[in-house]
N, CA, C and O atoms as CSV, one atom per row, in Angstrom:
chain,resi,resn,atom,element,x,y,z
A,1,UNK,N,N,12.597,23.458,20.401
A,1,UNK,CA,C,11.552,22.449,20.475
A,1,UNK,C,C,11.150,22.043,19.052
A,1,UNK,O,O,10.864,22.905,18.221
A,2,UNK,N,N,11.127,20.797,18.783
A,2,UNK,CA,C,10.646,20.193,17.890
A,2,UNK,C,C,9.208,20.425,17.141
A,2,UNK,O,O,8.491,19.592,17.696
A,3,UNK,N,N,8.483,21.046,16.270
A,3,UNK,CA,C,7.181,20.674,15.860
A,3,UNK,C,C,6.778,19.579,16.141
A,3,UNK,O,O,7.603,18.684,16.325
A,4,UNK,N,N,4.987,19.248,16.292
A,4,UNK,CA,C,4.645,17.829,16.362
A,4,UNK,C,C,4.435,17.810,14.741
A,4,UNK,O,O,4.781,18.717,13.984
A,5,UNK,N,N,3.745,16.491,14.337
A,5,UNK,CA,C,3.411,16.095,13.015
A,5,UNK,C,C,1.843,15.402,13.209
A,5,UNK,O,O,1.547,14.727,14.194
A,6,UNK,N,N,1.020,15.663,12.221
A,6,UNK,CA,C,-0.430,14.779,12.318
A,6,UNK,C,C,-0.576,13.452,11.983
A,6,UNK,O,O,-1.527,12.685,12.138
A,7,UNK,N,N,1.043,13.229,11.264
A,7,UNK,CA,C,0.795,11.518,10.404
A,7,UNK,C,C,1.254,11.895,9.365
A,7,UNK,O,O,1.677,13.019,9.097
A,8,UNK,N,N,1.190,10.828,8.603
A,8,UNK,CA,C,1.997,10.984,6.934
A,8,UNK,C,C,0.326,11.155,6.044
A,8,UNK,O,O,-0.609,10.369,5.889
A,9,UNK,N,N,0.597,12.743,5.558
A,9,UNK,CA,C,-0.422,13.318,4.787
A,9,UNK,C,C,-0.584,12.370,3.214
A,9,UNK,O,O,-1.660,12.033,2.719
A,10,UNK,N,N,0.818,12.074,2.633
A,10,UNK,CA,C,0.523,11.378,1.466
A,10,UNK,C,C,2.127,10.483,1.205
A,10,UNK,O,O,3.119,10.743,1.884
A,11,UNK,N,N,2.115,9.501,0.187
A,11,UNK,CA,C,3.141,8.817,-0.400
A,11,UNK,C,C,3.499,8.969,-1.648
A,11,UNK,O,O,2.513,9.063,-2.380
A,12,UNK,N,N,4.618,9.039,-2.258
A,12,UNK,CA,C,4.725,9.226,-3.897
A,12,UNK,C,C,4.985,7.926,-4.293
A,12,UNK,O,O,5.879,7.368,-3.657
A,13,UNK,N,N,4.378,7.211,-5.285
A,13,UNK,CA,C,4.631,5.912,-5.945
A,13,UNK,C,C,4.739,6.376,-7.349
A,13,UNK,O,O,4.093,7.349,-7.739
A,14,UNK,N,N,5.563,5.685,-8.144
A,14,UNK,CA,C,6.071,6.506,-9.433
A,14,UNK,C,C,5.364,4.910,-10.311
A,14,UNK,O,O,5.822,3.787,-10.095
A,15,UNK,N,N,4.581,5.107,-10.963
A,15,UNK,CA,C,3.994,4.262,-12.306
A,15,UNK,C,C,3.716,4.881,-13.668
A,15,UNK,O,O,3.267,5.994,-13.939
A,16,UNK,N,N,4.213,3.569,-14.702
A,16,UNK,CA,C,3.991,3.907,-15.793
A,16,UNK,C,C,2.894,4.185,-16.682
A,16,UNK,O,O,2.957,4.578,-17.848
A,17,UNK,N,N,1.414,3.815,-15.663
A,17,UNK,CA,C,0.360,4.141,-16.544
A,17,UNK,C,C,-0.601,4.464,-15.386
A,17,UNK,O,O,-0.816,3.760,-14.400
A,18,UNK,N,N,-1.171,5.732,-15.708
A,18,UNK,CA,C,-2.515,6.004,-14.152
A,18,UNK,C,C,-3.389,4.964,-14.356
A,18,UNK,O,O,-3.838,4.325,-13.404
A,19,UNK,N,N,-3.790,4.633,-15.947
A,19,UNK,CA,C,-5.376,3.992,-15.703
A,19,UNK,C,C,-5.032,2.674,-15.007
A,19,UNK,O,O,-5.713,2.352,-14.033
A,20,UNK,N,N,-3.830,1.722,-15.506
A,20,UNK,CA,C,-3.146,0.482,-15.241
A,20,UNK,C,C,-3.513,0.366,-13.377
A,20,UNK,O,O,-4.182,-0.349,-12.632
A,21,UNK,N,N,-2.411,1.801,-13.251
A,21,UNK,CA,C,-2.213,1.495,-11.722
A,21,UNK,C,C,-3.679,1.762,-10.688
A,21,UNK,O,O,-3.997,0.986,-9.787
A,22,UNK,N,N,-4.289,2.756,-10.974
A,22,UNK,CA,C,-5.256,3.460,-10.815
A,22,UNK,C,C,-6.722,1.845,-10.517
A,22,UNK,O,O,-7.395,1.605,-9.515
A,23,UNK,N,N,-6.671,1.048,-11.998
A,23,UNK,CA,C,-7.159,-0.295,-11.650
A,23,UNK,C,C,-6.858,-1.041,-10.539
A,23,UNK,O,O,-7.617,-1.450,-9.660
A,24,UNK,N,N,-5.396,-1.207,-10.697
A,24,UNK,CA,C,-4.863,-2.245,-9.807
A,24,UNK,C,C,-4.974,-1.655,-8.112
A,24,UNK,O,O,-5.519,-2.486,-7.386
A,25,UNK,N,N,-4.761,-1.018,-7.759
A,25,UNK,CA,C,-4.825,-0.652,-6.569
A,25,UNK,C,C,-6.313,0.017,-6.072
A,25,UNK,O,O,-6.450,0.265,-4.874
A,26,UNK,N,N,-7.554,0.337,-7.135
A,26,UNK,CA,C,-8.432,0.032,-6.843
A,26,UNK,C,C,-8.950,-1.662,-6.540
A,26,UNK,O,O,-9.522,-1.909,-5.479
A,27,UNK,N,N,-8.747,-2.544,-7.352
A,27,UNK,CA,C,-9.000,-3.946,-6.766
A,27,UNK,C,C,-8.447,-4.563,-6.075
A,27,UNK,O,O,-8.977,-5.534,-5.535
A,28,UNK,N,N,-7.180,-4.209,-5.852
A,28,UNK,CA,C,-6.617,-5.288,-4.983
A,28,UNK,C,C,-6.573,-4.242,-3.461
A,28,UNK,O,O,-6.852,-4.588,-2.313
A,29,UNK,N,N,-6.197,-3.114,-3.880
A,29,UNK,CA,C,-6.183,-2.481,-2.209
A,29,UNK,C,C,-7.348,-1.520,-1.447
A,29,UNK,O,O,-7.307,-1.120,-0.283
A,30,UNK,N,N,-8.287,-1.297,-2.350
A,30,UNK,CA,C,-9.472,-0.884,-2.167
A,30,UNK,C,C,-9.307,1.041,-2.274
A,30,UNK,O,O,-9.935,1.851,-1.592
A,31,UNK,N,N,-8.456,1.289,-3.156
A,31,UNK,CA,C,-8.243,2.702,-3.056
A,31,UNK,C,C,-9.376,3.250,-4.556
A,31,UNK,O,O,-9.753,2.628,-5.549
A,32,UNK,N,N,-9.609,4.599,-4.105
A,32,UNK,CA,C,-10.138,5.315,-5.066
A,32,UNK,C,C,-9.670,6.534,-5.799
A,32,UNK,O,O,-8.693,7.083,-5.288
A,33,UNK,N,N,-10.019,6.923,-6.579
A,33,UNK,CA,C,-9.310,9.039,-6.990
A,33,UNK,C,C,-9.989,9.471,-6.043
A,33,UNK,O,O,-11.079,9.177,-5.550
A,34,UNK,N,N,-8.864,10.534,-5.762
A,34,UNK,CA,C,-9.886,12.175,-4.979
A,34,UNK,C,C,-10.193,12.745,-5.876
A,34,UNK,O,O,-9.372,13.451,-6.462
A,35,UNK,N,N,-11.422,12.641,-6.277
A,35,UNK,CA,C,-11.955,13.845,-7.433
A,35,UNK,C,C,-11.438,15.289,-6.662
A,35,UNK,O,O,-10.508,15.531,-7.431
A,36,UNK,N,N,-11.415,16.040,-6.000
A,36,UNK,CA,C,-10.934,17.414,-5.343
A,36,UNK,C,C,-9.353,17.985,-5.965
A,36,UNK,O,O,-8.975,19.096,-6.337
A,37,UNK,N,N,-8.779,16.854,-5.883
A,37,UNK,CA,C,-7.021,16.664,-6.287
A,37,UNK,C,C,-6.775,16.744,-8.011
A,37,UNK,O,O,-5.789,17.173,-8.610
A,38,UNK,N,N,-7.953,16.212,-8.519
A,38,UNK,CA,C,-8.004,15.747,-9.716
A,38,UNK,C,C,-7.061,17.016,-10.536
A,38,UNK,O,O,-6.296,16.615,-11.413
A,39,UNK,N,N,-7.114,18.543,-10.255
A,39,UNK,CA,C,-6.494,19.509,-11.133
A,39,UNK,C,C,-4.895,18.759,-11.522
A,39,UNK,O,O,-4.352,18.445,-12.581
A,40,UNK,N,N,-4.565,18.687,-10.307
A,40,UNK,CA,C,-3.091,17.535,-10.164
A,40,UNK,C,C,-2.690,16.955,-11.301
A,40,UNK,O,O,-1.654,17.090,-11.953
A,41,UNK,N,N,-3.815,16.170,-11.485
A,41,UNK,CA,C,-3.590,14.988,-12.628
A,41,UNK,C,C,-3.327,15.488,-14.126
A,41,UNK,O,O,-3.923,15.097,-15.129
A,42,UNK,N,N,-2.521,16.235,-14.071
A,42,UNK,CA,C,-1.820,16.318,-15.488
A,42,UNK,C,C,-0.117,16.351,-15.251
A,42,UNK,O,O,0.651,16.276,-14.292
A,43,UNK,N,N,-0.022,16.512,-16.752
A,43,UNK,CA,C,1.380,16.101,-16.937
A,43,UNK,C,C,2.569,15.123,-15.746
A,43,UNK,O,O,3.656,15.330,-15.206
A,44,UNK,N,N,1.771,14.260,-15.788
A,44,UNK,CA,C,2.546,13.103,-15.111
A,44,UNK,C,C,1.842,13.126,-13.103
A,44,UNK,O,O,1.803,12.180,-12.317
A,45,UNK,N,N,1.566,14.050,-12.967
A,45,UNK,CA,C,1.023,13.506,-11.764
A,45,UNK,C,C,0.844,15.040,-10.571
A,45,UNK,O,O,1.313,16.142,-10.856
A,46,UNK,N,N,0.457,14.888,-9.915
A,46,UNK,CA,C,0.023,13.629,-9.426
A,46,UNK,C,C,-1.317,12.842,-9.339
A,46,UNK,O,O,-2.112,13.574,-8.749
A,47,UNK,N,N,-1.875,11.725,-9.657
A,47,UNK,CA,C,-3.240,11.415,-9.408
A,47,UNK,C,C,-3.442,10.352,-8.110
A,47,UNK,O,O,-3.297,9.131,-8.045
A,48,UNK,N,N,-3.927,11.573,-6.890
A,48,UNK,CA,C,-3.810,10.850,-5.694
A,48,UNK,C,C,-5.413,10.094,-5.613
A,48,UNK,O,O,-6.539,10.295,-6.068
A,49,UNK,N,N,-4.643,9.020,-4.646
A,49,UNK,CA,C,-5.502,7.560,-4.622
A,49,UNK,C,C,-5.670,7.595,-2.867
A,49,UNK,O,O,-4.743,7.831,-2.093
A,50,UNK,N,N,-6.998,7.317,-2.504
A,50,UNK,CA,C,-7.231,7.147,-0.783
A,50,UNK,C,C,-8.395,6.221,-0.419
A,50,UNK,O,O,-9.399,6.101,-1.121
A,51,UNK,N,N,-8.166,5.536,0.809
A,51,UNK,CA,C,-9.012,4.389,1.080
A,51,UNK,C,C,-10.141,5.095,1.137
A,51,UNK,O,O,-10.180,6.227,0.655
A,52,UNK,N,N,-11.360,4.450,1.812
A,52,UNK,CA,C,-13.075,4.822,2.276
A,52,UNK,C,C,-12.604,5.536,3.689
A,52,UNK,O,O,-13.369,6.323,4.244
A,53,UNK,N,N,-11.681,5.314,4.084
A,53,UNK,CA,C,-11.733,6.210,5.154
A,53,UNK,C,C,-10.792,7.824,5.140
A,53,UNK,O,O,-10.910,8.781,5.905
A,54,UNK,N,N,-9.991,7.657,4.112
A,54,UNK,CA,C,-9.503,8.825,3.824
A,54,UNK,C,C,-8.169,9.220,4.764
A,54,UNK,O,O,-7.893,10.384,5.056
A,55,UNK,N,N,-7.182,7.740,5.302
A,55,UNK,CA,C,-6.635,8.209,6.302
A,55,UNK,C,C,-5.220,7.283,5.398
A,55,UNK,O,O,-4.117,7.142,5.926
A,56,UNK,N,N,-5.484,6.864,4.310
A,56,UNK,CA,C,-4.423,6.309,3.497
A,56,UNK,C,C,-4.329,6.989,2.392
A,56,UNK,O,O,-5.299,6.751,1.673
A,57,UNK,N,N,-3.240,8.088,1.711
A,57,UNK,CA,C,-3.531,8.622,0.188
A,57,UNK,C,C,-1.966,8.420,-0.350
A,57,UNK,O,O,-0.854,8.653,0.125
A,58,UNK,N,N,-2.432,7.909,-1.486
A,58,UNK,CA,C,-0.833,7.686,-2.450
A,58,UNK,C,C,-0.850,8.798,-3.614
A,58,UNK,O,O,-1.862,8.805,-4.315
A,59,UNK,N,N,-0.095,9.502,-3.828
A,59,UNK,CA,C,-0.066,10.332,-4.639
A,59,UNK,C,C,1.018,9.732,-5.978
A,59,UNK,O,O,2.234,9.836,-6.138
A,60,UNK,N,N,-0.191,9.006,-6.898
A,60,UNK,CA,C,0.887,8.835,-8.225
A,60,UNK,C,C,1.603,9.361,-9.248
A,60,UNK,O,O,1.077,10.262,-9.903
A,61,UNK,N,N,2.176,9.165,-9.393
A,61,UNK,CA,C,3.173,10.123,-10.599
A,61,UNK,C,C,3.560,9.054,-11.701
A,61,UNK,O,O,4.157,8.014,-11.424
A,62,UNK,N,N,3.163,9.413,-12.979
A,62,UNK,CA,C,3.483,8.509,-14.276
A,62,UNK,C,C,5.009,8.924,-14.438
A,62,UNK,O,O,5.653,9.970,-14.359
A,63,UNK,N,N,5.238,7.731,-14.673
A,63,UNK,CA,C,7.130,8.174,-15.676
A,63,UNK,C,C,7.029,7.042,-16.372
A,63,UNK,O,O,6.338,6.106,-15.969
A,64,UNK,N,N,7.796,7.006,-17.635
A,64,UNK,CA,C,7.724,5.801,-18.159
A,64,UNK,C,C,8.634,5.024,-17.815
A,64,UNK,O,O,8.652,3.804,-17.975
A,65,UNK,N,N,9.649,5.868,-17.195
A,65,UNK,CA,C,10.892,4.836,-16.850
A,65,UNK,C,C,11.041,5.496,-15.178
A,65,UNK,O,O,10.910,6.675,-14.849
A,66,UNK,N,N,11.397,4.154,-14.174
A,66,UNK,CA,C,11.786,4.598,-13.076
A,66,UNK,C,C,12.048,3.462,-12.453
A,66,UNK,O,O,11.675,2.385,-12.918
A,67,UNK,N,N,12.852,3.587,-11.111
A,67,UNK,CA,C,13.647,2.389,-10.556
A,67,UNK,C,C,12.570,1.487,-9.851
A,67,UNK,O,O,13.082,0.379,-9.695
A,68,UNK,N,N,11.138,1.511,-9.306
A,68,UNK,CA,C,10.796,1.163,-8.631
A,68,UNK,C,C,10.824,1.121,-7.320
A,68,UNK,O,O,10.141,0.273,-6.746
A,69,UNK,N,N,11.442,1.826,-6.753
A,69,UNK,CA,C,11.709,1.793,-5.849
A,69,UNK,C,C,11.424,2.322,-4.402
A,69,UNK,O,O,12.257,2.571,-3.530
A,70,UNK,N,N,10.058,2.437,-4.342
A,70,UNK,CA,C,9.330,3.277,-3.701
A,70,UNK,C,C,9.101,2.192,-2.909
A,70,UNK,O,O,9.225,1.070,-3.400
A,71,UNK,N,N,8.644,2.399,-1.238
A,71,UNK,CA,C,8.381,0.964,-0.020
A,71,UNK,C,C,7.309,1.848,0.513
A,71,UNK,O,O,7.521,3.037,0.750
A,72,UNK,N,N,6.070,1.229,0.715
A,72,UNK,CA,C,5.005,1.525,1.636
A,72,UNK,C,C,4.639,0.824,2.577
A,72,UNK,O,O,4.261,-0.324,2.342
A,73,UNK,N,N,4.653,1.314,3.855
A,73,UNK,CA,C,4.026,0.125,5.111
A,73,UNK,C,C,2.732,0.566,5.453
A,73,UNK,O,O,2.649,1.790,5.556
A,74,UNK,N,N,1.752,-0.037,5.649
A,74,UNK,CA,C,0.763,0.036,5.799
A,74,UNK,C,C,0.308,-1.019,6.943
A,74,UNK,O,O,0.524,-2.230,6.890
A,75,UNK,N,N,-0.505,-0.187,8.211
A,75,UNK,CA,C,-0.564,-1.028,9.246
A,75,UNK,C,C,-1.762,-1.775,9.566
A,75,UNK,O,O,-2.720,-1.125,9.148
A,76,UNK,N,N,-2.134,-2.840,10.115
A,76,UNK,CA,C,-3.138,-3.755,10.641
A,76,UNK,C,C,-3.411,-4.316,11.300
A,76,UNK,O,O,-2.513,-5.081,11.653
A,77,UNK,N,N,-4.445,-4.449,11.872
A,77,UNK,CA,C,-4.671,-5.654,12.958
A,77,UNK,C,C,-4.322,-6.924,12.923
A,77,UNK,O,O,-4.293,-7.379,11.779
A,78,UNK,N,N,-3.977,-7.845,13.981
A,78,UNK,CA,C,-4.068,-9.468,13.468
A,78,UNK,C,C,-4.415,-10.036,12.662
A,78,UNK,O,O,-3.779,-10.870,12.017
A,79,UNK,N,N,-6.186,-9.496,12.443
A,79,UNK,CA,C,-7.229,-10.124,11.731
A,79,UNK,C,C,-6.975,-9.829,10.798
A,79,UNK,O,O,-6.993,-10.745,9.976
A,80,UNK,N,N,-6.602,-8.521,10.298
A,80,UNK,CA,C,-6.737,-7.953,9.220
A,80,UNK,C,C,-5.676,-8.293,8.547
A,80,UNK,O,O,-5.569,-8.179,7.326
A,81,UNK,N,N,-4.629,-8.834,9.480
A,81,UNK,CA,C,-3.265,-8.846,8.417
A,81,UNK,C,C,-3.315,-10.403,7.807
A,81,UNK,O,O,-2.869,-10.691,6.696
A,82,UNK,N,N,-3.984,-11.430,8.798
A,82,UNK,CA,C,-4.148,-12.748,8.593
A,82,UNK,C,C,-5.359,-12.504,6.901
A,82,UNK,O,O,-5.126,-13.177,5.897
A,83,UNK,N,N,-6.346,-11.640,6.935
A,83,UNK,CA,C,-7.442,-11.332,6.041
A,83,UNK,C,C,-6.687,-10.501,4.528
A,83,UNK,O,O,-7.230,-10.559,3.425
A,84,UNK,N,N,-5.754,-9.981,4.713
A,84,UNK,CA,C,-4.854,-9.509,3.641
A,84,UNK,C,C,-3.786,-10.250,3.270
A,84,UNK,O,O,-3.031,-9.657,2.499
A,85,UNK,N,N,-3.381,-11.671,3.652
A,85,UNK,CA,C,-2.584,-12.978,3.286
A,85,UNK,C,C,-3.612,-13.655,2.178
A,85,UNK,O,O,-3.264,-14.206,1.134
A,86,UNK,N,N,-4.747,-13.506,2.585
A,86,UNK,CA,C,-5.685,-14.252,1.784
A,86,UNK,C,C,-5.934,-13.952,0.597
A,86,UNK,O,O,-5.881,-14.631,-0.428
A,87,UNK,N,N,-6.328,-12.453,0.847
A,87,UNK,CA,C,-7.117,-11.236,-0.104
A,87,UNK,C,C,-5.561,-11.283,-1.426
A,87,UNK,O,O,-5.748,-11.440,-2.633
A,88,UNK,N,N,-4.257,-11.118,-0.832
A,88,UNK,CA,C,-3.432,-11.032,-1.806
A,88,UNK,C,C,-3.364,-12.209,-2.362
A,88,UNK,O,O,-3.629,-12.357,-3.555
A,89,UNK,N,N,-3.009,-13.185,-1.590
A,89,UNK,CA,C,-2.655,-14.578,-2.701
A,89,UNK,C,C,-3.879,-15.343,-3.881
A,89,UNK,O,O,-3.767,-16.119,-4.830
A,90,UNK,N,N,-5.266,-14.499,-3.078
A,90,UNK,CA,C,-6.715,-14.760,-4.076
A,90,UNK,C,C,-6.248,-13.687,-5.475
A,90,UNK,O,O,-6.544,-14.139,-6.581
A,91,UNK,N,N,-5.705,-12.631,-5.444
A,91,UNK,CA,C,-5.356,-11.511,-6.308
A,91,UNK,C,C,-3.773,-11.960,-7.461
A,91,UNK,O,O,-3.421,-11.517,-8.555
A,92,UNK,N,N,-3.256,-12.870,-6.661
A,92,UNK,CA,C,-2.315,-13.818,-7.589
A,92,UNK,C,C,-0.886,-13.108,-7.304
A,92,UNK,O,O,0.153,-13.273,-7.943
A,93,UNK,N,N,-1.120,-12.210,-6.088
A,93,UNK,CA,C,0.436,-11.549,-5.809
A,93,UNK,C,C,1.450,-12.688,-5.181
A,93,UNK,O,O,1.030,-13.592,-4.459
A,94,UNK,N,N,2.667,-12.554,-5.498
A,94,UNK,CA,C,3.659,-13.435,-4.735
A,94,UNK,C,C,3.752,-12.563,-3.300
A,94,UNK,O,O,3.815,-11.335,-3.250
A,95,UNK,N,N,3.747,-13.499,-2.109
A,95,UNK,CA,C,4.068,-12.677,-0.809
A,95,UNK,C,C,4.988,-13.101,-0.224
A,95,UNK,O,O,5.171,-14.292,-0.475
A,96,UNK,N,N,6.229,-12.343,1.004
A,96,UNK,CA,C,6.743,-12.783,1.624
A,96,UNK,C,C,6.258,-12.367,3.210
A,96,UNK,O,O,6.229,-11.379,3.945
A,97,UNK,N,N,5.945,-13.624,3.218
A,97,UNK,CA,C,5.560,-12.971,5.108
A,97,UNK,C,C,6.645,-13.460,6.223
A,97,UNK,O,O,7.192,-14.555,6.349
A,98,UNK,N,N,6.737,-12.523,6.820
A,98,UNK,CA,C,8.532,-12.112,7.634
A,98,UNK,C,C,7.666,-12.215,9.273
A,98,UNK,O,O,6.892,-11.320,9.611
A,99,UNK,N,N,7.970,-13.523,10.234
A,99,UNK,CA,C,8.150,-12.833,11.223
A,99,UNK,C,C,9.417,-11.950,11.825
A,99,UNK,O,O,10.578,-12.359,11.833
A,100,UNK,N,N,8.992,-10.695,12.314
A,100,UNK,CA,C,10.254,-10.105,13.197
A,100,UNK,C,C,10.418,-10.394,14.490
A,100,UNK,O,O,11.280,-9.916,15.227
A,101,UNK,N,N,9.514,-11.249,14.796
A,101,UNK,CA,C,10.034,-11.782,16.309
A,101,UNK,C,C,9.178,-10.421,17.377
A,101,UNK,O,O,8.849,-10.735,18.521
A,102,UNK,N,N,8.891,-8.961,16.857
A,102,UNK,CA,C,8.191,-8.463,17.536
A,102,UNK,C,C,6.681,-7.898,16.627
A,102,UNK,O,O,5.917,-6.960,16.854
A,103,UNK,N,N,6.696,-8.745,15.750
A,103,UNK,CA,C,5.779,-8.258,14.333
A,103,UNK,C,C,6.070,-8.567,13.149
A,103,UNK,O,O,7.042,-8.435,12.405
A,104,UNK,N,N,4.750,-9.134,13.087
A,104,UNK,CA,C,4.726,-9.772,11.198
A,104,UNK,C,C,4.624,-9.161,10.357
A,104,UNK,O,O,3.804,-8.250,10.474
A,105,UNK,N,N,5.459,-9.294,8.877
A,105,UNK,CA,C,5.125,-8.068,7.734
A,105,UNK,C,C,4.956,-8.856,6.412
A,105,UNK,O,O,5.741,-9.753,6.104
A,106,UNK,N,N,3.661,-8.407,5.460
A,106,UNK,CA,C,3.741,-9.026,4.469
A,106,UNK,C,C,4.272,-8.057,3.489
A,106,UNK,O,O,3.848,-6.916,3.303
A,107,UNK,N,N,5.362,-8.714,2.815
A,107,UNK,CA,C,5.804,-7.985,1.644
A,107,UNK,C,C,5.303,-8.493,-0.050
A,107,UNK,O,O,5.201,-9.630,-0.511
A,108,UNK,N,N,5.056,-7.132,-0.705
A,108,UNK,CA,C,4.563,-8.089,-2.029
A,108,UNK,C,C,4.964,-6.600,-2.628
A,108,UNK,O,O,5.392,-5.646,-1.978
A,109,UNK,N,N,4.625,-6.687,-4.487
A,109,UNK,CA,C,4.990,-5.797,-5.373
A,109,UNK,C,C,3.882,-5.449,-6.296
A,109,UNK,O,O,3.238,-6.442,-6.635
A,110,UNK,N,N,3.537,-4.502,-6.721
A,110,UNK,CA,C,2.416,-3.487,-7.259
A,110,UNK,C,C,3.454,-3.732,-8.794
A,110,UNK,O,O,4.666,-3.948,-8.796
A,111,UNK,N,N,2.497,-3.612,-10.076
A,111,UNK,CA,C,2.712,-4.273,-11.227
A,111,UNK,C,C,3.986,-3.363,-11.800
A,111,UNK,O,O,4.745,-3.797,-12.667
A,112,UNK,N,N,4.119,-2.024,-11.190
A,112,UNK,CA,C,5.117,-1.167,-10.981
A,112,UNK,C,C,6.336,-1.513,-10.411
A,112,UNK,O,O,7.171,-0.618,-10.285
A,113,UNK,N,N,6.490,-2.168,-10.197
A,113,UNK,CA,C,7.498,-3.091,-9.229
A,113,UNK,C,C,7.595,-1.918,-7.509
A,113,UNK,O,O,8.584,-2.049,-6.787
A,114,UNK,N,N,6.750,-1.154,-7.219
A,114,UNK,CA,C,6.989,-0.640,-5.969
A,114,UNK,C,C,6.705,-1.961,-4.820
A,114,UNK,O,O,6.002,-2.969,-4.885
A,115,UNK,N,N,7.395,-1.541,-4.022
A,115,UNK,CA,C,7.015,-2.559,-2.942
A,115,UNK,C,C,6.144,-2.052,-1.841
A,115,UNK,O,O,6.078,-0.862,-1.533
A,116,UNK,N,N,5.538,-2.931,-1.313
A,116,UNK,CA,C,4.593,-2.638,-0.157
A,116,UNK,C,C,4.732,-3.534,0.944
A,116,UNK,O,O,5.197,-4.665,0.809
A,117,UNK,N,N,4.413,-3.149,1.832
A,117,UNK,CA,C,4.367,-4.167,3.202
A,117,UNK,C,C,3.410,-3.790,4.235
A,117,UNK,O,O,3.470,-2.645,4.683
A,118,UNK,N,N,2.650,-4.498,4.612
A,118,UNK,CA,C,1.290,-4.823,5.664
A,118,UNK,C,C,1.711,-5.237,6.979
A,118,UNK,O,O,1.633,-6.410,7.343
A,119,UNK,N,N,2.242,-4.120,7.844
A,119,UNK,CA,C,2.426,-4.793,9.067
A,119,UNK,C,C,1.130,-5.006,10.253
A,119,UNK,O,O,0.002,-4.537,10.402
A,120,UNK,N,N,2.049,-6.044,11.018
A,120,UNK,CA,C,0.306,-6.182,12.630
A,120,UNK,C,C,1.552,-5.715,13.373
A,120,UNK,O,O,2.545,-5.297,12.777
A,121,UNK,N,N,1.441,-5.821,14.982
A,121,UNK,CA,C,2.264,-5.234,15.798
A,121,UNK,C,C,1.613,-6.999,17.002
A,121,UNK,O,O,2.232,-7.466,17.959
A,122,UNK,N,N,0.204,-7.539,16.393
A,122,UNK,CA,C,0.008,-8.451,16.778
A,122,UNK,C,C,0.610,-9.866,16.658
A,122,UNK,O,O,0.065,-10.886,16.237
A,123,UNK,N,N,1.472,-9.745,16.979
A,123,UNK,CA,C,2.596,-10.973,16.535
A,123,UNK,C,C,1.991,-12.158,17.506
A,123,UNK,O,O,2.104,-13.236,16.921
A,124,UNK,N,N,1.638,-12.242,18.262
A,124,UNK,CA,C,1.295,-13.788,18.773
A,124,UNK,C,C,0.153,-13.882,18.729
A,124,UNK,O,O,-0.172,-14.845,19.425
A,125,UNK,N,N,-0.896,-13.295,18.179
A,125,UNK,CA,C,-2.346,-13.458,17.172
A,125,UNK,C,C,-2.023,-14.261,16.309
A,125,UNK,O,O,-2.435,-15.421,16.311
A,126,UNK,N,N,-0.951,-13.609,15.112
A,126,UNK,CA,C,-0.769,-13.901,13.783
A,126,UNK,C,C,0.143,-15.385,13.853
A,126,UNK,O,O,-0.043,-16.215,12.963
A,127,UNK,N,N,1.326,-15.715,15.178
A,127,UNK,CA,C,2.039,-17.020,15.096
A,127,UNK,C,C,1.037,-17.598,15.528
A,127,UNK,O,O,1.045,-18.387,14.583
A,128,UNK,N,N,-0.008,-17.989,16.229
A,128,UNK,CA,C,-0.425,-18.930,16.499
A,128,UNK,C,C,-1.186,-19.166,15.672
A,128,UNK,O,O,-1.162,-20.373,15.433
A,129,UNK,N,N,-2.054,-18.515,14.932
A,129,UNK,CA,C,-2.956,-18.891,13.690
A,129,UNK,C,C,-2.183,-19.252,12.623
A,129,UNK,O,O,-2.588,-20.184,11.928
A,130,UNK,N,N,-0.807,-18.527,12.253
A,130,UNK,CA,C,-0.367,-19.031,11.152
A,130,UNK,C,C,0.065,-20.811,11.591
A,130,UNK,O,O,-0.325,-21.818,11.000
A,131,UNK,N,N,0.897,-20.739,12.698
A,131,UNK,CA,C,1.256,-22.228,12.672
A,131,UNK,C,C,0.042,-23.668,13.070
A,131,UNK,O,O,0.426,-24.820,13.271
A,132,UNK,N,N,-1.160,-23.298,13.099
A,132,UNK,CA,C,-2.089,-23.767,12.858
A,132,UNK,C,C,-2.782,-24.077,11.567
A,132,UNK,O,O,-3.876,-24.641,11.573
């Protein structure tokens, strides 16, 4: 028999500067430090980052050099995903928003070049408002 799992406890995103990234994903995605974690935060990482509700945490790691290549999905409501089209393109990110025919995803890139994506599962919320 398989173990169950509670959810994904944390993410590794690899950036070249904490305070840089640490800014940026405080303003644009609303994350904060865990002061608790803080011992972490030496020699390159990790300095983990979590929303107001404590149910999103990215655990960063400085390198000066790395591929970028880290993908985060992060999920939402209709509203919320139609309200984070806005919130990013007011923030000056380039987005690609993908219908999948069973769900919309916005893709965009953190100054790190990691990528992220905002999915809804509300796909005929989000087509009918978008094509309006």
């Amino acid at each position: 028999m398989i173990p169950t799992l509670n959810g994904i406890d944390h993410i590794h995103i690899y950036v070249a500067n904490w305070d840089e990234a640490e800014r940026w994903y405080g303003d644009v995605m609303g994350l904060k430090r865990v002061e608790a974690l803080m011992p972490w935060a030496v020699d390159g990482g990790p300095l983990t980052l979590e929303n107001e509700e404590s149910n999103v945490h990215l655990a960063m790691f400085e390198r000066k050099e790395h591929s970028g290549s880290t993908a985060i999905a992060f999920g939402a409501s209709g509203e919320q995903f139609l309200s984070w089209i806005t919130h990013l393109e007011n923030n000056g990110l380039e987005l690609r928003v993908t219908d999948h025919k069973l769900a919309y995803s916005i893709y965009f890139h953190d100054p790190d070049n990691n990528m992220h994506e905002i999915t809804t599962y509300d796909r005929d919320y989000v087509a009918e408002r978008l094509s309006s």
